[in-house]
py3Dmol code that shows the C-alpha trace and the ligand (Angstrom):
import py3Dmol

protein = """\
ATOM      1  CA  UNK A   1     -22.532  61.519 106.639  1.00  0.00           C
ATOM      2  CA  UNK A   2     -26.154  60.766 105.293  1.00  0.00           C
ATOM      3  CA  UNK A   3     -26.680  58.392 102.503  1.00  0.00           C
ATOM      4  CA  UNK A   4     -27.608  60.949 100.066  1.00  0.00           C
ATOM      5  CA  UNK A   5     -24.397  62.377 100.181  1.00  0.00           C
ATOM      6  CA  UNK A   6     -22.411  58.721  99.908  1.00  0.00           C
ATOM      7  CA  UNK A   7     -20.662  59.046  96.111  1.00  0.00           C
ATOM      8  CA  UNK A   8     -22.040  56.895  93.884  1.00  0.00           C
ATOM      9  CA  UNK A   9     -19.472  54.270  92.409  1.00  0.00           C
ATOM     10  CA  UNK A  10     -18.750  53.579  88.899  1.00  0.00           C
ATOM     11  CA  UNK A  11     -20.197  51.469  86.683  1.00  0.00           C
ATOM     12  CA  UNK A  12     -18.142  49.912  84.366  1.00  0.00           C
ATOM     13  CA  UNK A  13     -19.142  47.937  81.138  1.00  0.00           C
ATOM     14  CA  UNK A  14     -16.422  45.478  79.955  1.00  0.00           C
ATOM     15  CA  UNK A  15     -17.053  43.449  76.576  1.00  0.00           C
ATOM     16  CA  UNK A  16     -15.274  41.905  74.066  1.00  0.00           C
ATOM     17  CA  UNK A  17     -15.619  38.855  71.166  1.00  0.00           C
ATOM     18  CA  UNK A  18     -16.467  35.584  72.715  1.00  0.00           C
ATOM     19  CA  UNK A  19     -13.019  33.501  73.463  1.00  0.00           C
ATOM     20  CA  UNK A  20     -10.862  36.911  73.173  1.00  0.00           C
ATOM     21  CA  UNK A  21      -9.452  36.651  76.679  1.00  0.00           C
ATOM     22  CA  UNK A  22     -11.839  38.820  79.011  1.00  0.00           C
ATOM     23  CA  UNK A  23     -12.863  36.305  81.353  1.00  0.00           C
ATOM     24  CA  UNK A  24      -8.958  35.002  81.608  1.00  0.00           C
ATOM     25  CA  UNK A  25      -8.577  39.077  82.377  1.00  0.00           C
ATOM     26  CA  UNK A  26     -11.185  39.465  84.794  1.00  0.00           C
ATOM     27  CA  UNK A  27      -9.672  37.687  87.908  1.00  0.00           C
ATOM     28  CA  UNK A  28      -6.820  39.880  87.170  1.00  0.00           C
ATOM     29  CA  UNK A  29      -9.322  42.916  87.398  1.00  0.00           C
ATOM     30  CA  UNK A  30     -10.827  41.611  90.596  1.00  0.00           C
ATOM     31  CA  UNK A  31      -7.510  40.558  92.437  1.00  0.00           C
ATOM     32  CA  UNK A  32      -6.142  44.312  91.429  1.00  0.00           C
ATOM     33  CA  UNK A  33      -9.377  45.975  93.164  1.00  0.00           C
ATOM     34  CA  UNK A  34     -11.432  44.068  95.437  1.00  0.00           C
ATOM     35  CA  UNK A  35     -13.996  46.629  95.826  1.00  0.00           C
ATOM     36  CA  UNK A  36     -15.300  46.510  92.643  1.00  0.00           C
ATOM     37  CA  UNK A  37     -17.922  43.890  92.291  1.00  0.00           C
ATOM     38  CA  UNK A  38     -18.598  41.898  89.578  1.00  0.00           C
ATOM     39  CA  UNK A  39     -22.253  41.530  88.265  1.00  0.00           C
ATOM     40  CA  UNK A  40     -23.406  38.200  87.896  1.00  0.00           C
ATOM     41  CA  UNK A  41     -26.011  37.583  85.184  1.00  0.00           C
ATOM     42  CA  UNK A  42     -28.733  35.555  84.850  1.00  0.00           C
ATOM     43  CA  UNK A  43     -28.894  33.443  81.172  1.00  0.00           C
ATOM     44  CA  UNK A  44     -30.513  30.626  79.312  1.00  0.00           C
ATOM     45  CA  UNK A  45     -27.660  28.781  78.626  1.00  0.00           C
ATOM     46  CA  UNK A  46     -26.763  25.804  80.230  1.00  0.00           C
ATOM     47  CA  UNK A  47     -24.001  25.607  82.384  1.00  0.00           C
ATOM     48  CA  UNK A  48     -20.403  24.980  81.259  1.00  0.00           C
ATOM     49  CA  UNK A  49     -18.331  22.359  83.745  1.00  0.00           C
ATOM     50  CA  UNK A  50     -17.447  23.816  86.536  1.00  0.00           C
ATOM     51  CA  UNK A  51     -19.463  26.740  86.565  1.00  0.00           C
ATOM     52  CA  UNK A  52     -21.493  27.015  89.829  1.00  0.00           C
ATOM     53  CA  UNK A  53     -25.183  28.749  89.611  1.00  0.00           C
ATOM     54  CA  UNK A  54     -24.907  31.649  91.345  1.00  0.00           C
ATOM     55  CA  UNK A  55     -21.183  32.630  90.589  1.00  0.00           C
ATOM     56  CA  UNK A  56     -20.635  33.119  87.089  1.00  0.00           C
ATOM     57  CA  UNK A  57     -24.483  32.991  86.560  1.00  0.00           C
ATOM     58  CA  UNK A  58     -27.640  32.653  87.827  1.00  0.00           C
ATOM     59  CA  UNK A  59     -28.833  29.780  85.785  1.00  0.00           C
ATOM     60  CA  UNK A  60     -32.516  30.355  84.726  1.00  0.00           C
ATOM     61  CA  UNK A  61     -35.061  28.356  82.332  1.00  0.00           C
ATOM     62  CA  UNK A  62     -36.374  30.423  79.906  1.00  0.00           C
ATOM     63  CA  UNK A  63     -39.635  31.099  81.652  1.00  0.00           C
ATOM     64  CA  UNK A  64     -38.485  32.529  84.125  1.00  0.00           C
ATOM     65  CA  UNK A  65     -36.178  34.454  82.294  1.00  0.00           C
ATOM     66  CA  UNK A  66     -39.148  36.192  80.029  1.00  0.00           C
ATOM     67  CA  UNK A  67     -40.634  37.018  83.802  1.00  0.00           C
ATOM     68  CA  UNK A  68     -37.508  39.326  84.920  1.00  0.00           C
ATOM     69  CA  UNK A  69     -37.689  40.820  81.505  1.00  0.00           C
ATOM     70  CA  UNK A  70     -41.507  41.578  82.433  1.00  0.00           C
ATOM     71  CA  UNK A  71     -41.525  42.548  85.936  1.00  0.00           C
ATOM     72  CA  UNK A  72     -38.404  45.121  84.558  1.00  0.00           C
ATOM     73  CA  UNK A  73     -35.998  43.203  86.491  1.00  0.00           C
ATOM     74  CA  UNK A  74     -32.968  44.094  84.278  1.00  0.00           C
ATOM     75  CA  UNK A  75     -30.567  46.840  83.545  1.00  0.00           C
ATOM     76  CA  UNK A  76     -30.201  45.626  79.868  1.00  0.00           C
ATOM     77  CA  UNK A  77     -30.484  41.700  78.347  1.00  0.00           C
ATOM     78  CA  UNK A  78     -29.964  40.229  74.839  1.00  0.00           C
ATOM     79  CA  UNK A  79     -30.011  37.567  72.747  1.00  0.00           C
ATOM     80  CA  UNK A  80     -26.455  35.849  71.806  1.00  0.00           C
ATOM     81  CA  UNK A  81     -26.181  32.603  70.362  1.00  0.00           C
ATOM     82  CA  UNK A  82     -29.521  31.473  70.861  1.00  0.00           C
ATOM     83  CA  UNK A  83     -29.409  32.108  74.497  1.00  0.00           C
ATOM     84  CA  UNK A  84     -30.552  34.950  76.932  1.00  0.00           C
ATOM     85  CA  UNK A  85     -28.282  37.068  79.040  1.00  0.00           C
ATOM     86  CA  UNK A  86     -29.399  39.759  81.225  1.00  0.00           C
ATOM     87  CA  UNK A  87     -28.052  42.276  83.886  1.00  0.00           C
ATOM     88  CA  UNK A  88     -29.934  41.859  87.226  1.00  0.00           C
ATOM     89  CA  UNK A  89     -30.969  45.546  87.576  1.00  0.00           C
ATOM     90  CA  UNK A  90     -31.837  46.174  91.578  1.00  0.00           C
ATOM     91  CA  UNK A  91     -28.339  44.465  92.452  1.00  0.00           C
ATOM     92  CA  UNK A  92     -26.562  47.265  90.453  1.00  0.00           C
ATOM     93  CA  UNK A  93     -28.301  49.966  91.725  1.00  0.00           C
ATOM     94  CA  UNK A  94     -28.276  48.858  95.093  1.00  0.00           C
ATOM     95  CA  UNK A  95     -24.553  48.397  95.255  1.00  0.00           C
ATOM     96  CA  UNK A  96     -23.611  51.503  93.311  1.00  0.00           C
ATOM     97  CA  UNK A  97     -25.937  53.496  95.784  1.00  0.00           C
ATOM     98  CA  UNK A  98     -23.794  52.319  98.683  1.00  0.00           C
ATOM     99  CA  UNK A  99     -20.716  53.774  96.929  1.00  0.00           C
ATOM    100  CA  UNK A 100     -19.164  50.701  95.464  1.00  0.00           C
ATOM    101  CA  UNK A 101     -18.105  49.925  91.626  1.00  0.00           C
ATOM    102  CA  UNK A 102     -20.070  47.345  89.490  1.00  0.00           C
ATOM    103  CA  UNK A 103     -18.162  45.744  86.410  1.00  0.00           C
ATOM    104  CA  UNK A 104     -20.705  44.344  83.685  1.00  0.00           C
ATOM    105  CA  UNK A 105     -18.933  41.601  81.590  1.00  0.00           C
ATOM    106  CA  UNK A 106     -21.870  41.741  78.314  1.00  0.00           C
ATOM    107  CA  UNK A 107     -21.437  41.392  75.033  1.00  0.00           C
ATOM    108  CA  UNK A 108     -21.991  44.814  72.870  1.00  0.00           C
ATOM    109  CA  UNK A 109     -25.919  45.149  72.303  1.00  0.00           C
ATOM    110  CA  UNK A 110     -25.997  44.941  76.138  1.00  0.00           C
ATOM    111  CA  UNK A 111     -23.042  47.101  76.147  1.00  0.00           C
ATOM    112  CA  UNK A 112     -24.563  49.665  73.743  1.00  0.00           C
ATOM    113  CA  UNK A 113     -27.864  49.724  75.632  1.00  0.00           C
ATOM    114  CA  UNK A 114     -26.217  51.004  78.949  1.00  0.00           C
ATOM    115  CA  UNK A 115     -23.480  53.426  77.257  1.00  0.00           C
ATOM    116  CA  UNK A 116     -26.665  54.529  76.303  1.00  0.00           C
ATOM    117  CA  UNK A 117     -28.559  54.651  79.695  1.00  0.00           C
ATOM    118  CA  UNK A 118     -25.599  55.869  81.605  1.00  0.00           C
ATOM    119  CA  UNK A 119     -23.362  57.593  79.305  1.00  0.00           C
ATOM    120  CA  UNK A 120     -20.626  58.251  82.373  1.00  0.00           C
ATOM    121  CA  UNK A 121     -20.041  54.492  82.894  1.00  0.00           C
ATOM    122  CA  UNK A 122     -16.609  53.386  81.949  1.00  0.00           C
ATOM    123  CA  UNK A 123     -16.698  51.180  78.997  1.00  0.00           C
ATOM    124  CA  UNK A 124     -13.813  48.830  78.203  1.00  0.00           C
ATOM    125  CA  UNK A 125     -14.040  46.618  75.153  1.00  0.00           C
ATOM    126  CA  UNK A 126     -10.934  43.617  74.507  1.00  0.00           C
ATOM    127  CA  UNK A 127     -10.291  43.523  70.869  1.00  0.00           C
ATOM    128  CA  UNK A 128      -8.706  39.707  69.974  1.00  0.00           C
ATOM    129  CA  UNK A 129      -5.277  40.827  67.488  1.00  0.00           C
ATOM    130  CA  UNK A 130      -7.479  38.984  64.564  1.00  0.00           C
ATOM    131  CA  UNK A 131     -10.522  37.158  63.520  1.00  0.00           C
ATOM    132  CA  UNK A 132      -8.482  33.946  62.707  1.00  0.00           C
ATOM    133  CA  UNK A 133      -6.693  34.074  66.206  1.00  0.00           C
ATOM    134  CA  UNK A 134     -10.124  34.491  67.839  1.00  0.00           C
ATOM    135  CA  UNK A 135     -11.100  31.277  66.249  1.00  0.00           C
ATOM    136  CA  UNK A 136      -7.868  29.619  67.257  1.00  0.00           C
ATOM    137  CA  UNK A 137      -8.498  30.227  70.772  1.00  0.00           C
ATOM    138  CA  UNK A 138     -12.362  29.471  70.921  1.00  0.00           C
ATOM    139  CA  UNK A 139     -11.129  26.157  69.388  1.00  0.00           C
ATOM    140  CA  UNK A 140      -8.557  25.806  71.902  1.00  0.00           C
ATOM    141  CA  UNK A 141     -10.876  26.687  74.764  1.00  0.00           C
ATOM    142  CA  UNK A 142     -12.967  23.670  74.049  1.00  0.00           C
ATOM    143  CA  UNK A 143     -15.794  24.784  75.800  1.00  0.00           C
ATOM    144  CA  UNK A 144     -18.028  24.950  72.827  1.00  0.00           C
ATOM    145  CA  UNK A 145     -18.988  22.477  69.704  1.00  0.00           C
ATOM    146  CA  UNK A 146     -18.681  23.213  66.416  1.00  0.00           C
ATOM    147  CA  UNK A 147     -21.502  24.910  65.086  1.00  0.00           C
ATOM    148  CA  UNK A 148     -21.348  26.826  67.833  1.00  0.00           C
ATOM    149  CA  UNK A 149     -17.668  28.053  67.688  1.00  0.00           C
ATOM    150  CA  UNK A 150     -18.954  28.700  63.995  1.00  0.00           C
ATOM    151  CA  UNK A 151     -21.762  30.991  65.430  1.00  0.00           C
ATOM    152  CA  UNK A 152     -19.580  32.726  67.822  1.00  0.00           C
ATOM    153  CA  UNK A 153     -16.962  33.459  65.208  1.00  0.00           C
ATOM    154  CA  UNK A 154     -19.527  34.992  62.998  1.00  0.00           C
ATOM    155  CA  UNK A 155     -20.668  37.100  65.653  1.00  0.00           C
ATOM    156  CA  UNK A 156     -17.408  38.289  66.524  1.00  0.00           C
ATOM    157  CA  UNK A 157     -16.791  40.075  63.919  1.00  0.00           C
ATOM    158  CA  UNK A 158     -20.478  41.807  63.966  1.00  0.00           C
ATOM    159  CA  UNK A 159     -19.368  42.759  67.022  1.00  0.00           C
ATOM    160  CA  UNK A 160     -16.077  44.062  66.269  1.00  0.00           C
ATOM    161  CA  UNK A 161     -18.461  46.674  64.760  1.00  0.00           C
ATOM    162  CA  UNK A 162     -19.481  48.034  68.034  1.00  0.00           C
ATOM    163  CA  UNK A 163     -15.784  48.697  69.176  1.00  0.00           C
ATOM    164  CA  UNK A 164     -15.649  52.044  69.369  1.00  0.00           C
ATOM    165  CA  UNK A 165     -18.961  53.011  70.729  1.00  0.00           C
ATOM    166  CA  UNK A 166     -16.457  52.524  73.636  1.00  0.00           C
ATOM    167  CA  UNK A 167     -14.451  54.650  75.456  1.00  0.00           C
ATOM    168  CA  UNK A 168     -11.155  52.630  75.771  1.00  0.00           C
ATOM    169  CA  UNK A 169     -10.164  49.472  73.243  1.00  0.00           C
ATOM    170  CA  UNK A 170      -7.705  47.072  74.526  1.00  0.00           C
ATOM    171  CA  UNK A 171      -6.038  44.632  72.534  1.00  0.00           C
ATOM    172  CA  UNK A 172      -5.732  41.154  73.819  1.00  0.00           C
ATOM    173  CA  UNK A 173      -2.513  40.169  71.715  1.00  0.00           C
ATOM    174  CA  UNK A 174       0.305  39.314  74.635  1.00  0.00           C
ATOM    175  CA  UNK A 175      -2.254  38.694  77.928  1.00  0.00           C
ATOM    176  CA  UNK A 176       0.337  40.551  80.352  1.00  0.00           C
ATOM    177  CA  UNK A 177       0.167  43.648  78.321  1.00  0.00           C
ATOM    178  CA  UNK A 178      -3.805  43.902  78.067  1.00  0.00           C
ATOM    179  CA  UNK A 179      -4.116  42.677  81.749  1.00  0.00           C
ATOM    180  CA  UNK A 180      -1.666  45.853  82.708  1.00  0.00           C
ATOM    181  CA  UNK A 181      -3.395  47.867  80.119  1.00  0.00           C
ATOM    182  CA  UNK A 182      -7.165  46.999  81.680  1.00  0.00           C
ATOM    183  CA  UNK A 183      -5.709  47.641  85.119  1.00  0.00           C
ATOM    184  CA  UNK A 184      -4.001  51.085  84.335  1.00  0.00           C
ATOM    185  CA  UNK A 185      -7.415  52.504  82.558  1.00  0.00           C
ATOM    186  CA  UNK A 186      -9.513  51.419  85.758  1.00  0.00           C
ATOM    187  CA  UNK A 187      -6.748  52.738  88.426  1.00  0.00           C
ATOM    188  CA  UNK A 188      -6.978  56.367  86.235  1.00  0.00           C
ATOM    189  CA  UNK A 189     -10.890  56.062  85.836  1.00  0.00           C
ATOM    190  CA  UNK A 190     -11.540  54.946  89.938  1.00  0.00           C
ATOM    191  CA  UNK A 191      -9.436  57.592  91.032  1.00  0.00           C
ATOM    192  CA  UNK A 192     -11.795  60.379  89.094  1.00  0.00           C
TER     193      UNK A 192
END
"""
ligand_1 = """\
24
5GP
P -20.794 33.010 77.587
O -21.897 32.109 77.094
O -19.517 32.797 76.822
O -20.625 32.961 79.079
O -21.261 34.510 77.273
C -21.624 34.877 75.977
C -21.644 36.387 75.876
O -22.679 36.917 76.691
C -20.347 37.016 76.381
O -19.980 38.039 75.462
C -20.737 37.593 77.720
O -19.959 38.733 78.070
C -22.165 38.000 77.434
N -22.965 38.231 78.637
C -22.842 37.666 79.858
N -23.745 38.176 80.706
C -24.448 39.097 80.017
C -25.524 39.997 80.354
O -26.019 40.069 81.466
N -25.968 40.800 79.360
C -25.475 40.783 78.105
N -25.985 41.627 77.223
N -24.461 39.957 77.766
C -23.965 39.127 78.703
"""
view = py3Dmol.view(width=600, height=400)
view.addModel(protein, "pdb")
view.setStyle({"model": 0}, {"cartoon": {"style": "trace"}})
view.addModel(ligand_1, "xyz")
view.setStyle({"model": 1}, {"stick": {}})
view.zoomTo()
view.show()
């Protein structure tokens, strides 16, 4: 078979309110289908303990960050929180070319820019059960100060917003329901 006629895999856009579960859902995604691959971002931010450069992110100081966005090296970025977060675009192309699905984990400006660019993608957006539980479990996750978690709050429900610009919502109220929930929109959408 030649490589133009190799089927091009899906790309799928994944979002949701900071500390409303996704990234406790994600390994679940990943374990359920290991050919999808999961693009890693670059950001601004600093790096949380135990994140490794490279894995979750690709690290980057703001200079060099303002060069990708320059030499058109991503897919989509934004601003969140102060910090920069962008989609490495060549690594998405590249592996969605060869046949194999992409998963984007961006929050919804990001999100909105590539249901835009690529209006086939499957987009999945986690919905947290409330604002007040959101905030429970940010505060709970500990990752963050508290100015911060303030921020974050306040954004979450901006971005609540952008919910249905998406295809599928998912409510993260029990975990094992929106992890089977996640799983059983992908399986339907991969098969397609
Ligand atoms: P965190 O700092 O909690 O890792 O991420 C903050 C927000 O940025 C989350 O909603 C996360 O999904 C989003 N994000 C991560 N990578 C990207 C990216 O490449 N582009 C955009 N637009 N958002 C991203």
């Amino acid at each position: 078979m030649s490589e133009n006629t190799t089927k091009q895999g899906k790309l799928i856009v994944y979002s949701g309110c900071s500390g409303v579960g996704k990234g406790t859902i994600m390994p679940y995604i990943l374990k359920e289908f290991p050919d999808i691959q999961f693009s890693v971002s670059a950001t601004t931010r600093a790096p949380r303990p135990g994140e490794t450069n490279g894995v979750e992110y690709f690290f980057v100081s703001h200079e060099d960050f303002q060069q990708m966005v320059e030499d058109d090296g991503f897919l989509e970025y934004a601003q969140f929180c102060d910090n920069f977060y962008g989609t490495p675009k060549k690594a998405v192309e590249d592996t969605l070319s060869k046949g194999t699905s992409v998963i984007l984990e961006i929050e919804v400006q990001g999100g909105a820019n590539v249901i835009g660019k690529v209006p086939d993608c499957v987009s999945i957006f986690i919905l947290p059960p409330s604002i007040e539980e959101l905030e429970r479990r940010l505060r709970k996750r500990g990752t963050e100060d508290e100015e911060t978690i303030l921020k974050r709050v306040s954004q979450a429900s901006e971005e609540l917003k952008s919910a249905s610009i998406y295809k599928y919502n998912v409510v993260n109220d029990d975990l094992e329901t929106a992890i089977d929930e996640v799983i059983a929109i992908l399986r339907k959408e991969l098969a397609e």
